[in-house]
FIBALO-23037 format. One record per residue (C-alpha): y, z, x. Coordinates in steps of 0.2 Angstrom, whole numbers, padded with zeros to 4 digits, always signed. Layout:
BEGIN
YZX
...
REM end
This chain:
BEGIN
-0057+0095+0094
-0072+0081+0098
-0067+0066+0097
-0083+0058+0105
-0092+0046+0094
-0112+0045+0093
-0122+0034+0095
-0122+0029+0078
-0105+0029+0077
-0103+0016+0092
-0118+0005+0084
-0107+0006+0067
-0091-0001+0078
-0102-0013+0084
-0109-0021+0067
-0091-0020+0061
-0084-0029+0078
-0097-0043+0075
-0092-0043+0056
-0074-0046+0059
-0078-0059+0073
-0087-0068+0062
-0076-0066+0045
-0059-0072+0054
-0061-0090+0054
-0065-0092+0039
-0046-0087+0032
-0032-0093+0029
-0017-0096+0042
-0002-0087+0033
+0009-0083+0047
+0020-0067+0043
+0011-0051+0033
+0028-0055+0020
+0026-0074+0019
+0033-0079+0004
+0021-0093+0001
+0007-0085+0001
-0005-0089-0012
-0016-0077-0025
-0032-0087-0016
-0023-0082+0002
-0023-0062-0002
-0038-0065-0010
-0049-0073+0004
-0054-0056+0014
-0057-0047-0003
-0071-0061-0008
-0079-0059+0011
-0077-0039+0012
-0086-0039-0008
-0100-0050+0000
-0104-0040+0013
-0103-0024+0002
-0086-0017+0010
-0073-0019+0001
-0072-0002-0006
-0077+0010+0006
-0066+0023-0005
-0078+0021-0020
-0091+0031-0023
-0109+0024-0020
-0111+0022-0039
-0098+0011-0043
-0101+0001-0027
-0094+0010-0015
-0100+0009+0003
-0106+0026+0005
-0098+0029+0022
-0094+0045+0030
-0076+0051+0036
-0078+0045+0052
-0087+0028+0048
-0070+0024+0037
-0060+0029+0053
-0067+0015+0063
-0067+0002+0050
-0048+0006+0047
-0047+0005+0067
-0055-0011+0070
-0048-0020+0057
-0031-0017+0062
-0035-0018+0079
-0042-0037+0074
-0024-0038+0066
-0033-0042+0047
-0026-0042+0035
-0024-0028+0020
-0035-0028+0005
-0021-0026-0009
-0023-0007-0015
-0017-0010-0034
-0033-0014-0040
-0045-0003-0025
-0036+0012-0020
-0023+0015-0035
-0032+0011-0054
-0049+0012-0049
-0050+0030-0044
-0041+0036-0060
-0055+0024-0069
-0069+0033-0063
-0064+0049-0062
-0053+0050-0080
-0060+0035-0089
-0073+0034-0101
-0091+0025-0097
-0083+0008-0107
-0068+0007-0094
-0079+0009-0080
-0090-0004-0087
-0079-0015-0092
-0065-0015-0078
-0072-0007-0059
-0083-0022-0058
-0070-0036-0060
-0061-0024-0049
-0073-0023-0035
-0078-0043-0034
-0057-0047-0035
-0060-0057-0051
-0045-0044-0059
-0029-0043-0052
-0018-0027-0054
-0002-0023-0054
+0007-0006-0055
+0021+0000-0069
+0028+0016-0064
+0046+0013-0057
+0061+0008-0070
+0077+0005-0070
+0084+0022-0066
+0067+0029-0066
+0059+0027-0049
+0062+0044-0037
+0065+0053-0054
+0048+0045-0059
+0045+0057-0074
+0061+0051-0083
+0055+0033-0087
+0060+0027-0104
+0045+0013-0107
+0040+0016-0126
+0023+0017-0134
+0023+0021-0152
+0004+0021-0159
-0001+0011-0178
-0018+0013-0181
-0029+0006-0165
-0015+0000-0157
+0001+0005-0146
+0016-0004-0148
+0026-0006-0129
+0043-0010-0128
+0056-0008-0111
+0055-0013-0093
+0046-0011-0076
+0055-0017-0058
+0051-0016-0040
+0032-0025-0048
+0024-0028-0032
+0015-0048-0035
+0016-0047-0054
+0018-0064-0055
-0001-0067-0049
-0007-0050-0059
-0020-0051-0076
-0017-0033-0078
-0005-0019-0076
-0008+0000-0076
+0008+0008-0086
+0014+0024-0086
+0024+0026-0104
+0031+0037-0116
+0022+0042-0131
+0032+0058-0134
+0051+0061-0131
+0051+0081-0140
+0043+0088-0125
+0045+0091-0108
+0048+0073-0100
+0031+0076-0089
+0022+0080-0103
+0026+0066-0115
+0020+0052-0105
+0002+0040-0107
-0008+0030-0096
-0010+0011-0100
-0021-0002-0095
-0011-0018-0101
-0019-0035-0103
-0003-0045-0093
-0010-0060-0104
-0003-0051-0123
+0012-0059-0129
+0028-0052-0127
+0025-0047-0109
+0039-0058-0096
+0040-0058-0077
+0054-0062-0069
+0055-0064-0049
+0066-0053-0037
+0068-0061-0022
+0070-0050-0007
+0079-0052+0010
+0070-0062+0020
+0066-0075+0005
+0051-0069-0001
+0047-0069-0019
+0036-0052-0017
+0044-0037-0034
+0046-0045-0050
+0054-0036-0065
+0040-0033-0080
+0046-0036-0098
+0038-0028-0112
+0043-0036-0131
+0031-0027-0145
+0017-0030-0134
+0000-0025-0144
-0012-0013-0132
-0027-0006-0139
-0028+0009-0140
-0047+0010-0131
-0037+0005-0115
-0028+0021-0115
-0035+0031-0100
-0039+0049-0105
-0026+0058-0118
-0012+0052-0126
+0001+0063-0119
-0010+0067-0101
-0002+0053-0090
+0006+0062-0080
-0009+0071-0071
-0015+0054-0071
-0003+0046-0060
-0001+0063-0049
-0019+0059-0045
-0014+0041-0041
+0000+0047-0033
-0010+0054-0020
-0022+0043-0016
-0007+0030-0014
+0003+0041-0002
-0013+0044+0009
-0015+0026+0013
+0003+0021+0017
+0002+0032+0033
-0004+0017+0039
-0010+0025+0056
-0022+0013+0063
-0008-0004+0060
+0006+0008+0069
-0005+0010+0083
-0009-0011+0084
+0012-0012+0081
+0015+0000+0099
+0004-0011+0107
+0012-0028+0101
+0027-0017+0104
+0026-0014+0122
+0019-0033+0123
+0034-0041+0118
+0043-0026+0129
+0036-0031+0142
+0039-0049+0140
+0058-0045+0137
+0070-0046+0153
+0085-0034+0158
+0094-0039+0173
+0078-0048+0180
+0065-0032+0175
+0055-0030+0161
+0062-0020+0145
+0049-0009+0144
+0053-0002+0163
+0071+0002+0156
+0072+0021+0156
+0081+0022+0139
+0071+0011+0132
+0054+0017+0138
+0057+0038+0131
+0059+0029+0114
+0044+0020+0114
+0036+0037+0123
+0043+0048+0109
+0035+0036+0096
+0019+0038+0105
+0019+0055+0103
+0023+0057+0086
+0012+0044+0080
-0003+0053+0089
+0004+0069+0080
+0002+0059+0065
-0015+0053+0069
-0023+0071+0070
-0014+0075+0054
-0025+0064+0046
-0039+0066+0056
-0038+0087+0050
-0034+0079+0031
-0049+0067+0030
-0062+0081+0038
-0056+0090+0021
-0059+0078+0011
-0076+0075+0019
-0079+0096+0012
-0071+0090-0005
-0057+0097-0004
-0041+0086-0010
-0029+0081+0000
-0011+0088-0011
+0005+0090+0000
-0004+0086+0015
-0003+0066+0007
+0017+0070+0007
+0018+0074+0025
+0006+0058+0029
+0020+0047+0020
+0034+0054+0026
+0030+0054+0045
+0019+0038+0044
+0033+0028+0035
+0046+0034+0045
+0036+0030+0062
+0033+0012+0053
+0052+0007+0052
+0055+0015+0071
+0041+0004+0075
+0052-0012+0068
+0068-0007+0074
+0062-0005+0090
+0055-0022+0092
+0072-0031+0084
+0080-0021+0100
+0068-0027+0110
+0070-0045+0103
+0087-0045+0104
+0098-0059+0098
+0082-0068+0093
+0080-0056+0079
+0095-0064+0068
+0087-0069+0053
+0093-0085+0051
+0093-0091+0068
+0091-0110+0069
+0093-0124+0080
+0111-0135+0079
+0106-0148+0065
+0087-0144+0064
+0075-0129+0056
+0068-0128+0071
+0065-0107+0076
+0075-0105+0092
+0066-0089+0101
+0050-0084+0106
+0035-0086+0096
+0033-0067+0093
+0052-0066+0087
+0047-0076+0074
+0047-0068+0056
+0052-0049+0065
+0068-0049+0056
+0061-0051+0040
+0048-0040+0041
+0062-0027+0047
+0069-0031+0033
+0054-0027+0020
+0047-0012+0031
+0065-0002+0023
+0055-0001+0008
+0041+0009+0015
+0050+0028+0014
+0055+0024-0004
+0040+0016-0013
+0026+0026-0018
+0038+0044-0020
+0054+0043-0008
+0053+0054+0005
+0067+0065-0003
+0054+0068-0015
+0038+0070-0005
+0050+0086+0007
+0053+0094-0010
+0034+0094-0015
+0030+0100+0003
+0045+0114+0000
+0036+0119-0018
+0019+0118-0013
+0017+0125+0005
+0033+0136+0006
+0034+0142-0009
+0051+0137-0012
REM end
């Protein structure tokens, strides 16, 4: 395999180097990715500078304001962003709803809704996972029951990632409870504004007021923001599915969390050495190395695929699987590396003052949150059973 970059390529890296340079003062200082008060402007702030420069959706196609780019110009953008430690473009609206509205929705949604999308005017929320319905996806209980141009919705969504900032939310819901539960279900775009919708905050581990619970009381959706066939959802959000569990791989952040890794390593003493030169401690970090790399040409292989048009299907599943996985081994190493400093709470005697060093500041709760990353977006119980079906033939 050639993993030489042309000319062009490095001319590319280069635009995108002096982009970022340029781009980084201008946003905000939030502290930790999971900082609980993080302002809707704050998340916002490189979405509005990506849509200016005409990058925000390098997955779009040019029609819809997509940046045209090949595989491998997506590959350095992904890497020099994370490199530059920026921070994520929030995928509800981008990655997730917009490619199920312009590849299943009719010429009015695109109209209407991949503009908003694009300029970050429209923030989106996703309502797949229930109580008791989140592995087991297809067994949601969430009611839409059609009169005349309407559907009425009644029951309940949790896990809401930043519903509380939302103005709409795609839905998954049940429009048909005779058949086979897969095949009773419809896709909703849902106006979070229309009476009878309540959010109510779930706060996390480490503080943050980051997953809301989503109520639904006779809410009136029209029926022109149902998304292909009444009954069709669940192809739908299989499409999504797999556009989502592609980008949690999250190769390019792992390899920038190593590096920080073996940084703070380095900085941590054993016995008067560094941690990073402790044997033990080093053929974990080395074993990472190697899988991540593995994981790496994974998604080098799928996106040359996709670059052929061919879709990526269970190869998404082993991309989540082995990226999430790598994700929390990243964390738990660096709270061993940290040590005592990684307690969450760890204050000075009569004072809020951190004691530790500046990087073990926020590590615990970002430990924390990372345990969600093999669960969200199809647990990885789930994604080894679609690899079994679909590749094995089991």
């Amino acid at each position: 395999m050639d993993l030489s970059f042309s000319p062009e390529e490095e001319s590319f890296r280069k635009e995108v180097r002096a982009f970022i340079a340029d781009a980084k003062p201008k946003l905000p200082d939030v502290g930790a990715p999971e900082a609980a008060d993080r302002s809707k402007d704050d998340y916002l702030a490189w979405h509005k500078l990506l849509f200016k420069k005409g990058w925000v959706a390098p997955l779009w196609p040019k029609e819809y304001g997509g940046t045209g780019w090949n595989v491998t110009q997506r590959y350095i953008f992904n890497e020099e962003i994370s490199n530059a430690e920026m921070p994520t473009t929030l995928p509800f609206g981008l990655n997730m709803v917009a490619p199920v509205i312009f590849t299943y929705g009719n010429d009015a949604q695109k109209k209407k809704f991949l503009p908003r999308i694009l300029s970050g005017e429209d923030w989106w929320c996703q309502g797949y996972s229930e109580p008791g319905a989140g592995s087991d996806l297809a067994s949601l209980r969430t009611k839409a029951v059609r009169e005349g141009d309407f559907y009425i919705v009644n029951g309940q969504k949790t896990w809401t990632t930043l519903a509380q900032f939302a103005d709409w939310i795609f839905c998954l819901v049940r429009t048909n409870s005779d058949v086979k539960q897969q095949e009773g279900i419809t896709f909703l775009l849902i106006d979070m504004k229309t009476p009878g919708i309540t959010v109510k905050p779930i706060i996390v581990l480490d503080g943050a007021h980051e997953v809301n619970e989503v109520f639904f009381d006779n809410v009136k959706v029209p029926v022109e923001n149902r998304v292909g066939e009444e009954n069709k959802g669940w192809t739908y959000a299989k499409f999504l599915l797999v556009n989502e569990r592609s980008g949690i791989a999250g190769v390019a952040r792992s390899k920038r969390a190593v590096v920080r890794l073996k940084e703070i390593a380095g900085a941590e003493l054993i016995d008067g050495s560094p941690l990073i030169e402790d044997d033990e401690f080093a053929r974990k970090v080395a074993d990472l190395e190697i899988d991540l790399a593995a994981l790496e040409f994974t998604e080098l292989r799928t996106l040359a695929e996709e670059s052929k048009g061919h879709m990526a299907g269970p190869e998404s599943s082993i991309l989540k699987i082995r990226g999430t996985e790598i994700q929390q081994r990243i964390t738990e190493l660096t709270v061993e590396a940290i040590g005592y400093f990684a307690y969450p709470n760890e204050r000075a005697l009569g004072s809020n003052e951190f004691i530790g060093p500046d990087y073990a500041l926020g590590q615990a709760g970002h430990y924390f949150n990372m345990r969600k990353t093999s669960i969200f977006g199809g647990s990885n119980e789930i994604q080894r059973n679609i690899i079994a079906k679909a590749v094995l033939g089991l």
